[in-house]
C-alpha positions as CSV (number, residue, x, y, z in Angstrom):
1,X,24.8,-15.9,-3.6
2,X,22.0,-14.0,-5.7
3,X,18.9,-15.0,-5.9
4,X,15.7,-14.3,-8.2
5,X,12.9,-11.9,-6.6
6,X,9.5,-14.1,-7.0
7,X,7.1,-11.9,-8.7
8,X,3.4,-12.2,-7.9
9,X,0.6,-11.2,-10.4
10,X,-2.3,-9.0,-8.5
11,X,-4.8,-10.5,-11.6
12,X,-4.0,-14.6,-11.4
13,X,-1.6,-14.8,-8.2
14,X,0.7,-16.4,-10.6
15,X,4.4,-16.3,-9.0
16,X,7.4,-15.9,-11.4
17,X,11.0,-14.7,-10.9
18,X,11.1,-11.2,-12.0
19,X,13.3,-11.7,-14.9
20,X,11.8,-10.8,-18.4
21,X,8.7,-9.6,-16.8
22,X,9.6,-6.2,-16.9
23,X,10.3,-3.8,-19.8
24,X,11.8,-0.5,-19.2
25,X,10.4,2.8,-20.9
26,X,12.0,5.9,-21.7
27,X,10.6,8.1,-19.0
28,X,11.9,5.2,-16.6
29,X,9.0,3.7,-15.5
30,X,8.7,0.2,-16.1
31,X,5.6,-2.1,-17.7
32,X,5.1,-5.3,-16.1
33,X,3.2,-8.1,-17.9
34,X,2.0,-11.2,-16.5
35,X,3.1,-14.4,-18.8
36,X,-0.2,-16.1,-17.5
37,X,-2.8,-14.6,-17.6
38,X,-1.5,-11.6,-19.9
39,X,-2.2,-9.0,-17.2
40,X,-0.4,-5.9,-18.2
41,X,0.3,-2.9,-15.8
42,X,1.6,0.2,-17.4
43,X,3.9,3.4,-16.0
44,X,4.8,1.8,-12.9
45,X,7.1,4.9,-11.2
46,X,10.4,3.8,-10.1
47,X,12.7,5.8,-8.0
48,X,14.6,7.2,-11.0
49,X,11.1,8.2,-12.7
């Protein structure tokens, strides 16, 4: 059984399953933005980038 990782927002504490909260980018980071307070972290390394 899968279930959702809970995402919480370091601006609002706002917790949301991680789907559609992060967008991939070409160099393989990812940008995460917060559908609550609009927070937006950018170039967030993953281990691929």
């Amino acid at each position: 059984m899968l279930t959702d990782v809970i995402v919480v927002c370091p601006n609002c504490q706002d917790q949301k399953p991680i789907t559609n909260l992060l967008t991939a980018q070409s160099n393989q980071n990812i940008i995460y933005k917060c559908v609550e307070c609009e927070y937006e972290q950018k170039n967030i390394k993953t281990k691929k980038g």
